[in-house]
TORKENU-258204 format. One record per residue (C-alpha): residue number from 1; residue in three letters; x, y, z. Coordinates in nm, 3 decimals, m for minus. Layout:
// TORKENU-258204
- n res x y z
- NUM ALA X Y Z
...
//
This chain:
// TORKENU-258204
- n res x y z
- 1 UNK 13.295 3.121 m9.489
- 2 UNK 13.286 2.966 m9.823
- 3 UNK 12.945 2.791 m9.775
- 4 UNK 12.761 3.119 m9.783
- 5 UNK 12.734 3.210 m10.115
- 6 UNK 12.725 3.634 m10.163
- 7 UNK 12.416 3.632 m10.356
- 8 UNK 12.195 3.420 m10.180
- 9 UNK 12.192 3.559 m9.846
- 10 UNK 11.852 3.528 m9.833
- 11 UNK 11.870 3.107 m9.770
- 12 UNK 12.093 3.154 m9.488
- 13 UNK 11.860 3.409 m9.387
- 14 UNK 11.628 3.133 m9.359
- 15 UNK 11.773 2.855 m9.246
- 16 UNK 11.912 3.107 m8.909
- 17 UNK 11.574 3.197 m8.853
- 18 UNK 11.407 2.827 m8.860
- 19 UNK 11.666 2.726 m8.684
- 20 UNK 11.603 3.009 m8.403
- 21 UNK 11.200 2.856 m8.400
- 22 UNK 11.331 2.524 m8.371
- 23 UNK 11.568 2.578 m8.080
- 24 UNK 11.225 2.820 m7.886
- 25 UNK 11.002 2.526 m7.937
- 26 UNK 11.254 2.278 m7.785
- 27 UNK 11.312 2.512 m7.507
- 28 UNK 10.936 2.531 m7.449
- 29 UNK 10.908 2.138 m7.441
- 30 UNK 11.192 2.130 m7.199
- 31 UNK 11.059 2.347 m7.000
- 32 UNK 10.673 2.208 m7.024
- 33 UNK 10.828 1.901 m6.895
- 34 UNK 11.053 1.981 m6.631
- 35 UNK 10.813 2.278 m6.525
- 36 UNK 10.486 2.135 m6.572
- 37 UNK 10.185 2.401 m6.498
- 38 UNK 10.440 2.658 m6.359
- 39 UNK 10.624 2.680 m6.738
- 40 UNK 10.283 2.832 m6.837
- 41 UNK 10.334 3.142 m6.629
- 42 UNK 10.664 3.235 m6.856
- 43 UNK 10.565 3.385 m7.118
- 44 UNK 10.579 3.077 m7.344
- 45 UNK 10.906 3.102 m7.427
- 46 UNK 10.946 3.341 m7.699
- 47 UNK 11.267 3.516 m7.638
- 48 UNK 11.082 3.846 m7.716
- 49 UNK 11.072 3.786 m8.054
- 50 UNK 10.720 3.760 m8.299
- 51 UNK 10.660 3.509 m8.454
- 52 UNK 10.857 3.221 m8.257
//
């Protein structure tokens, strides 16, 4: 698209990856609250990837 500009990747880079940590912790919460002390037993939500 036109918005990504060629030679700063690196701030889409960015805003992709806080986006992906926003969307795990909202998942946790979800989870947390619909789960309660079971959603503790899942690995905390994660994805498999460090960091998030």
């Amino acid at each position: 698209p036109k918005i990504v500009d060629p030679d700063d990747v690196e701030t889409l880079q960015d805003l992709v990856i806080g986006a992906i940590a926003d969307a795990s912790k909202a998942a946790q919460n979800v989870a947390s609250e619909k789960l309660g002390p079971l959603a503790g037993g899942l690995g905390g939500g994660s994805l498999g990837l460090p960091g998030f």
